[in-house]
Each structure stands twice: as C-alpha cells, then as structure tokens.
VEXMAR-305371 format. One line per field, with one value per residue (C-alpha): residue number from 1; residue in three letters; x negated, y negated, z negated. Coordinates in nm, 3 decimals. Example, Ala and Ser with C-alpha at 12.3 -4.5 7.8 and 13.67 -1.06 7.14 Angstrom:
BEGIN
num [1,2]
residuo [ALA,SER]
c1 [-1.230,-1.367]
c2 [0.450,0.106]
c3 [-0.780,-0.714]
end
This chain:
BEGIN
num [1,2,3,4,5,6,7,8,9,10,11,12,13,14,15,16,17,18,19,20,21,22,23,24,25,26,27,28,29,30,31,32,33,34,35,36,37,38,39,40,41,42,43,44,45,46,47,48,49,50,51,52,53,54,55,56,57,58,59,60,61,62,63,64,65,66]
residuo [UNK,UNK,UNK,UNK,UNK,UNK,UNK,UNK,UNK,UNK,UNK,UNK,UNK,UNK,UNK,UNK,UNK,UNK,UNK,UNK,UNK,UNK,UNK,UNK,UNK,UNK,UNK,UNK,UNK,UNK,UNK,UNK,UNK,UNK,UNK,UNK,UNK,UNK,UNK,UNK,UNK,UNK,UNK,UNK,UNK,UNK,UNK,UNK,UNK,UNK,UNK,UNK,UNK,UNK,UNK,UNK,UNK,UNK,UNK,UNK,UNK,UNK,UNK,UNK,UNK,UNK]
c1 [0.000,-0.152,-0.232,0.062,-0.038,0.077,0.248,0.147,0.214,0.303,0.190,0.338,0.132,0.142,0.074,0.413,0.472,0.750,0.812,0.646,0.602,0.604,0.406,0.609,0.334,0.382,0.712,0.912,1.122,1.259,1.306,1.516,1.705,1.768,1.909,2.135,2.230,2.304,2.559,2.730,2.820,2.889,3.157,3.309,3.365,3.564,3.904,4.066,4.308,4.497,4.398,4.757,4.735,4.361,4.422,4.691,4.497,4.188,4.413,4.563,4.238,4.040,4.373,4.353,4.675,4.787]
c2 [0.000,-0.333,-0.585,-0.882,-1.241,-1.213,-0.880,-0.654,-0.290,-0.127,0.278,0.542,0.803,1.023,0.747,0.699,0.293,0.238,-0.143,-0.456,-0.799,-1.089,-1.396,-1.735,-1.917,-1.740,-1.606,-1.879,-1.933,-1.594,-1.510,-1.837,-1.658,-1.352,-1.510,-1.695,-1.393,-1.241,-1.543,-1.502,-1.106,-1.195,-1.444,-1.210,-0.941,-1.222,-1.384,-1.513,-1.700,-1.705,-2.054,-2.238,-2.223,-2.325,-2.585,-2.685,-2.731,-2.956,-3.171,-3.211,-3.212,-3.478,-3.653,-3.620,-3.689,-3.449]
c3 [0.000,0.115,-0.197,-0.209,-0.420,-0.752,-0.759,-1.024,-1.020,-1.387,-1.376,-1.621,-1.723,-1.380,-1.188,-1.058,-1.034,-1.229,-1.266,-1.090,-1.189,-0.990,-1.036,-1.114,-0.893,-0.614,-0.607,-0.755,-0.419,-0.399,-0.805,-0.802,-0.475,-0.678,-0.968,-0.728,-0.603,-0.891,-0.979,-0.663,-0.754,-1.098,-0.925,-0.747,-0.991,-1.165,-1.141,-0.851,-0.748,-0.400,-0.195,-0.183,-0.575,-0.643,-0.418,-0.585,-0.914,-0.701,-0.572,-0.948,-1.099,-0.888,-0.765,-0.423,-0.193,-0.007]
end
C-alpha cells in the first residue's frame, strides 16, 4: 500500500490494520465533509413533514406573503 500524508495505520497483534487515523493538517477538508455527512443522515432518519405544511410554518415564521 503506497504511503498517504498524515495517515497513520493502527496494527493489532497479527498485523491486521484495524483502525487509521487521519491527520487534522492534512485532512481537515474531507473530516469536516464527513461530519457533514453524517448530519445530513442523521436528518433524514428524523421527522418530517410534507412541503404544503412546512411551508406553511416559514411563511408564518419569517412573515412572508404568500
């Protein structure tokens, strides 16, 4: 496996790799992607509403005209 900046391999006993670490330096841009990700499929599993009804409660909320 070719080396990658800032990626560190953690072995268990056998030599199998069985966790990684990334380095903040150089992998800033895609942890904060993950975590981003991980909101949006967090969202989803959640509560919804249909559109005619949460659009309903915008216009109510920030008093828009419709």
């Amino acid at each position: 496996m070719a080396k990658i900046a800032g990626l560190k391999l953690i072995k268990s006993a056998t030599g199998k790799v069985t966790h990684f670490t990334l380095s903040m330096k150089y992998h800033a841009k895609l942890l904060e992607d993950m975590f981003d990700h991980q909101e949006i499929v967090q969202a989803r599993k959640g509560e919804t509403a249909p559109w005619d009804e949460a659009r309903k409660r915008i216009n109510k909320k920030f008093k828009f005209q419709v």
